[in-house]
C-alpha positions in Angstrom: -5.3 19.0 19.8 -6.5 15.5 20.8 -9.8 15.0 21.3 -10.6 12.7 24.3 -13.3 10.0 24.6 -15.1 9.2 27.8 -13.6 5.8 28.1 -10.1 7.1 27.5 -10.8 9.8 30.1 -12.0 7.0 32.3 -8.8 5.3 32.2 -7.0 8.6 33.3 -5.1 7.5 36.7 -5.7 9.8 39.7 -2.5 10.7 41.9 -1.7 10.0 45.5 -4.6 13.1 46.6 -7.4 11.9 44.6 -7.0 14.0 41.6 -7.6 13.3 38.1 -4.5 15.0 35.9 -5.6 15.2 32.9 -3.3 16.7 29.9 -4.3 19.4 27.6 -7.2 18.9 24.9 -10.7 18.4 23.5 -12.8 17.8 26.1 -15.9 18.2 23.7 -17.1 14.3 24.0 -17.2 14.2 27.8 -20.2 15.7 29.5 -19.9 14.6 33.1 -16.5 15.2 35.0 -16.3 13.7 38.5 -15.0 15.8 41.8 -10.8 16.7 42.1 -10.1 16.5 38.2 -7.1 18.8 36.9 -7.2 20.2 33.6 -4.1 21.7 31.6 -4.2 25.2 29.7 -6.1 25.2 26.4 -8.4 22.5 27.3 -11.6 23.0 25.3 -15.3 21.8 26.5 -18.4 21.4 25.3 -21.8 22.8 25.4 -23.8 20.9 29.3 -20.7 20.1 30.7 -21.0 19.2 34.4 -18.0 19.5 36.8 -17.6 18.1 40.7 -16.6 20.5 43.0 -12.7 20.8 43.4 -12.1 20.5 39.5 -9.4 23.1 39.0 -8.5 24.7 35.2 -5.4 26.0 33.5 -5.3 29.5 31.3 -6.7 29.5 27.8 -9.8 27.1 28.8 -13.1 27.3 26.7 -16.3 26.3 27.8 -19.1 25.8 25.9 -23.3 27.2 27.4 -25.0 25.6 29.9 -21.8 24.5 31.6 -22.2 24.1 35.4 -19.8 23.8 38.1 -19.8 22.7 41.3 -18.4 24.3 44.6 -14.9 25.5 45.2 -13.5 25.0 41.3 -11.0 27.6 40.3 -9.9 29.0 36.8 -7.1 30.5 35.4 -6.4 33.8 33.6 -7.5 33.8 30.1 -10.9 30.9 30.7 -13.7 32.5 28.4 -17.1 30.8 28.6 -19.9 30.4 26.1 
């Protein structure tokens, strides 16, 4: 599974809505997501993550404790949280 840095997750393009598409992988070295991002199924994160409001996840997510979310994010079957 690749394991994305911040400034490669910076460089992610967002589409013509405003969201952030970002592929399937190891989210463990990014602790602040901003609002609208779009994560794929088996995406993994890591312990005080903090998501914007309107992130969205795919099945087969993994979160590590102390992540917070903010308003109006969704999940997919099969997210487990630590």
């Amino acid at each position: 599974m690749k394991k994305y840095t911040q400034e490669e997750f910076d460089q992610f393009p967002a589409d013509e809505c405003g969201y952030k598409q970002c592929p399937s992988g190891d989210y463990t070295l990014i602790k602040k997501f901003p609002e609208c991002c779009s994560f794929g199924e088996c995406c993994s994160f890591g312990k005080c993550c903090s998501f914007g409001k309107c992130c969205s996840f795919g099945k087969c997510c993994s979160f590590g404790e102390r992540c917070s979310f903010g308003e109006r994010c969704s999940f997919g079957g099969c997210c487990s949280f630590g």
